[in-house]
C-alpha positions as CSV (number, residue, x, y, z in Angstrom):
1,X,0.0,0.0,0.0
2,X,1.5,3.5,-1.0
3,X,0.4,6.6,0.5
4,X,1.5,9.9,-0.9
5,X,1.5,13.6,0.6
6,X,-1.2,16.1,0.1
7,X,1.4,19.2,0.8
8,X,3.7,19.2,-1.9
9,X,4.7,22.2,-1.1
10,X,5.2,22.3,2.4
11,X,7.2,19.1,1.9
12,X,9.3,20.8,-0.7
13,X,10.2,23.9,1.3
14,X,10.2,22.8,5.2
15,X,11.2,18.8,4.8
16,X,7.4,18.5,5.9
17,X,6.7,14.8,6.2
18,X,3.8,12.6,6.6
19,X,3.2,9.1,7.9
20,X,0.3,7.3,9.8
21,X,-1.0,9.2,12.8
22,X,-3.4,6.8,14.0
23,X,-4.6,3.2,13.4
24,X,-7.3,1.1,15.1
25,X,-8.4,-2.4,14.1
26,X,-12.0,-3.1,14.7
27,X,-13.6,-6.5,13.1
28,X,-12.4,-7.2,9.6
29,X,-11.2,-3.5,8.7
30,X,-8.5,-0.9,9.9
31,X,-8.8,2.6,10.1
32,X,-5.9,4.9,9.7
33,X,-5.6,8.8,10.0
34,X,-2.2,9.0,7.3
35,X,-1.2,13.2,7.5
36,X,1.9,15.3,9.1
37,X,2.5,17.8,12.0
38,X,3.9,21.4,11.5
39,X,5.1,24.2,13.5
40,X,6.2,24.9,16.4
41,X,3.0,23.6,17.9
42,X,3.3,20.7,15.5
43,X,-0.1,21.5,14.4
44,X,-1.8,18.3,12.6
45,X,-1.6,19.5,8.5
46,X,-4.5,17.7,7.7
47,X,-4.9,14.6,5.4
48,X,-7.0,11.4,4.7
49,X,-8.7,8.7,7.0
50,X,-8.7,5.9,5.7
51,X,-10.2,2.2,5.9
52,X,-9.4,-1.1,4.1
53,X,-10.2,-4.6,4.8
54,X,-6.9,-6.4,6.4
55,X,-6.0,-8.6,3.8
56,X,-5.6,-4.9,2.2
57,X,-8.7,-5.1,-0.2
58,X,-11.8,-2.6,-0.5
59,X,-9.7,0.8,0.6
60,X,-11.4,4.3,1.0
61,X,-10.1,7.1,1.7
62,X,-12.2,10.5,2.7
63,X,-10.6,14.0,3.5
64,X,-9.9,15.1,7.2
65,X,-8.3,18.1,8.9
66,X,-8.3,16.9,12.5
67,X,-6.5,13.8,13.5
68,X,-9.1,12.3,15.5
69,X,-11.9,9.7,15.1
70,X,-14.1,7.7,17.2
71,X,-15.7,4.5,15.7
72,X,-18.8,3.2,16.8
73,X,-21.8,0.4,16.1
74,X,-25.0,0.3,15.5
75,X,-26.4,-3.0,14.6
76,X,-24.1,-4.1,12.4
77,X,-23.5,-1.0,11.2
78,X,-19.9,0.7,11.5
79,X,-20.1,4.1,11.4
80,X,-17.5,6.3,12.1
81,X,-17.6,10.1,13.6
82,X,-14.6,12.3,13.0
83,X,-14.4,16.7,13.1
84,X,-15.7,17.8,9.7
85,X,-16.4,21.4,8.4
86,X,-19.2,21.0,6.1
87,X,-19.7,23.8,3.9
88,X,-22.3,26.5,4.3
89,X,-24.3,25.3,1.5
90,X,-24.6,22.1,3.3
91,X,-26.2,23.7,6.8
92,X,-29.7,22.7,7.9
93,X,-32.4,24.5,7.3
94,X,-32.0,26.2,10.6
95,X,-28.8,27.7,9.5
96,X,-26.8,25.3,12.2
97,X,-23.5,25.0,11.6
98,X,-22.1,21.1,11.9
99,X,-18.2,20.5,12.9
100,X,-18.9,16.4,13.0
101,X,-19.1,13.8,10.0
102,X,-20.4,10.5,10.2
103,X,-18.9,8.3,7.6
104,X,-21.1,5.0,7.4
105,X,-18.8,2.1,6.0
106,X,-21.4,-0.2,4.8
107,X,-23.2,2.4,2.6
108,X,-20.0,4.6,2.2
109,X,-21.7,7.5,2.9
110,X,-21.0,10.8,4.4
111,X,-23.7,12.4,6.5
112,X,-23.6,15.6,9.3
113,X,-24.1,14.9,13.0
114,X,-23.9,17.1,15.9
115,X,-22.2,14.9,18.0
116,X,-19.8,16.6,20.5
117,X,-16.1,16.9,18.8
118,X,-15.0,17.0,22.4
119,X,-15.9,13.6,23.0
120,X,-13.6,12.8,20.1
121,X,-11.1,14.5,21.1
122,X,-10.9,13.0,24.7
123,X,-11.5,9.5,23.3
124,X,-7.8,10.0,21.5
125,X,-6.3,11.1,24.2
126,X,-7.5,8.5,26.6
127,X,-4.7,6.5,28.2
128,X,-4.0,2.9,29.1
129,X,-3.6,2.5,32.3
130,X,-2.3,-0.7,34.7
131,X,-5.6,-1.3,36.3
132,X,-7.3,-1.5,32.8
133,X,-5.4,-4.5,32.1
134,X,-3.9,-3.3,29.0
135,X,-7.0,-2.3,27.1
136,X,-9.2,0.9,26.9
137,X,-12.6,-0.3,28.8
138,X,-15.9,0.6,26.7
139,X,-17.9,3.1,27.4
140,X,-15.3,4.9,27.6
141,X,-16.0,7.7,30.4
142,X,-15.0,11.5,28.8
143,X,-15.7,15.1,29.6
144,X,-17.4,17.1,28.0
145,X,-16.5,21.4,27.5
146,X,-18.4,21.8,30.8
147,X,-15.3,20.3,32.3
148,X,-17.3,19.2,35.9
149,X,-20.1,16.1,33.9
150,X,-18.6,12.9,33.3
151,X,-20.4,11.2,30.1
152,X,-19.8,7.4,28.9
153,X,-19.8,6.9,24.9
154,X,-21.2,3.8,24.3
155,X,-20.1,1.4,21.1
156,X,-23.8,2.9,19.3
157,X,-22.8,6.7,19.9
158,X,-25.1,6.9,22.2
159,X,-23.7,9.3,24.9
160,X,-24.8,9.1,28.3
161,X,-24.6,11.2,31.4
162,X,-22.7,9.3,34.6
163,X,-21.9,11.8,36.8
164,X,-22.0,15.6,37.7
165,X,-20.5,18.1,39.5
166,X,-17.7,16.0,40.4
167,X,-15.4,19.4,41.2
168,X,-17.9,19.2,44.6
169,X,-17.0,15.9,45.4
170,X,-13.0,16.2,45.4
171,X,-10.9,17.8,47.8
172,X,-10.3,21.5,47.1
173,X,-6.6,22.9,48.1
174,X,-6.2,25.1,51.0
175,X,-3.3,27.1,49.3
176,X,-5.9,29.9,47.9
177,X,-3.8,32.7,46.8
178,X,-2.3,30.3,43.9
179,X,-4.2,30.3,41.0
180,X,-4.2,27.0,39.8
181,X,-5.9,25.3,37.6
182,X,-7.9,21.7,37.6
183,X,-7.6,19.3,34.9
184,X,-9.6,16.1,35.4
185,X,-8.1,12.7,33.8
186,X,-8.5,8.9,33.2
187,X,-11.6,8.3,33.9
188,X,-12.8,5.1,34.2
189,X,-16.7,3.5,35.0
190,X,-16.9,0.0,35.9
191,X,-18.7,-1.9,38.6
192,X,-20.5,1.2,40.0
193,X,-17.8,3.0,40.2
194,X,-16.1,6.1,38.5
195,X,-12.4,6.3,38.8
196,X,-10.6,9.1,38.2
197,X,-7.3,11.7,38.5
198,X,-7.2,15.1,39.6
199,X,-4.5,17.5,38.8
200,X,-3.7,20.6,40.0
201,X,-1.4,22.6,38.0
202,X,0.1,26.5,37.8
203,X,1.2,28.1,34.6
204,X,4.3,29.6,34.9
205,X,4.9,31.2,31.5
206,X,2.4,31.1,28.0
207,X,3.5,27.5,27.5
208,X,5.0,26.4,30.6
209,X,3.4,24.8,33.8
210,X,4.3,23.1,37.0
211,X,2.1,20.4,38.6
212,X,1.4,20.7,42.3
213,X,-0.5,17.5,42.9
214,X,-2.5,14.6,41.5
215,X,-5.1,13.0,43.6
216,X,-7.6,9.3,42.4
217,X,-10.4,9.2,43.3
218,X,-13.0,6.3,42.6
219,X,-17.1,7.8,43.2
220,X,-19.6,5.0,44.0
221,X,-22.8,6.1,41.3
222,X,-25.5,4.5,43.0
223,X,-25.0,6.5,46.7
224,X,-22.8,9.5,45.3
225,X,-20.1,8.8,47.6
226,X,-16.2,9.7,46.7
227,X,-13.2,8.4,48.2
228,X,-9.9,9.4,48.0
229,X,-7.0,7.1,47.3
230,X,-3.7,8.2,46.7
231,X,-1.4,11.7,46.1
232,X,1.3,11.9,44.7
């Protein structure tokens, strides 16, 4: 299989590169984002997601300029949702602008959603961690822009609500006069019970920034009560 690069000219002038960014495997197909980084904030270029059977047979490609996806099932159906700017012409009626694409593999169609790209974008960056024995558990547990409601995305796309207004339930520093910040990370639902990181952190510079602590937690749904279980 040869892939070739979208940004000639980039490549020509700046050495600009591009290889596969992503790749998941999920019954008889794999799905690959295949683009470059640039800049100083190696910013993702944009180029193609793709899909093939494994053996290498029935490839598609479609356009992309984010380097995220999240594929889900409904029925048998594989469809997958990934950040897509349709063009104006292709609003609803109600003039709402969509920023999500839902790329249906069986049909090879393309159609608009208004799925939350957030919830992409925290499915990517979802790590593996020890107590998850080496796979990411599904539903995956994510964030949404509200940044204190904890949502599970089930296999269908359906997106659930688990829990909210954690920032209540965890343990506030005492240290006032810094103004830190709260980032909430790895969360994980099984058994009636959310598991999760807090990290409080201080910017020290546009770019830079020092973490002060990181607490787990794990919050029991069903009675709404958190415990605490390590610093570090």
């Amino acid at each position: 299989m040869t892939m070739t690069s979208s940004h000639n000219k980039i490549k020509e002038k700046y050495n600009y590169t591009e290889s596969i960014c992503r790749m998941e495997v999920v019954e008889d197909r794999i799905y690959i984002i295949f683009g470059g980084y640039f800049g100083s904030d190696s910013y993702f270029q944009g180029g193609s997601l793709i899909t093939m059977k494994l053996d290498g047979s029935d490839y598609r490609a479609i356009e992309c300029k984010e380097d995220a996806f999240v594929i889900c099932k409904d029925g048998d159906r594989i469809l997958v949702y990934f950040p897509y700017y349709w063009p104006q012409e292709d609003w609803s009626k109600e003039k709402k602008r969509y920023l999500m694409g839902v790329w249906d593999i069986e049909t090879n169609t393309l159609f608009p959603s208004d799925f939350p790209r957030e919830l992409v974008y925290e499915q990517q960056r979802h790590s593996i961690l020890t107590y998850q024995e080496r796979i990411i558990p599904k539903p995956l547990c994510l964030m949404k822009e509200d940044g204190i409601n904890v949502y599970a995305l089930e296999d269908s796309g359906r997106i659930v609500q688990v829990a909210t207004d954690i920032d209540k339930a965890i343990i506030q520093r005492e240290d006032k006069e810094i103004n830190y910040s709260i980032d909430y990370e790895h969360l994980y639902y099984a058994d009636g019970f959310l598991y999760f990181e807090v990290e409080f952190t201080v910017f020290e510079g546009a770019r830079t920034f020092r973490r002060i602590q990181k607490d787990v937690y794990r919050m029991k749904l069903d009675e709404k009560f958190t415990e605490l279980l390590y610093s570090y």
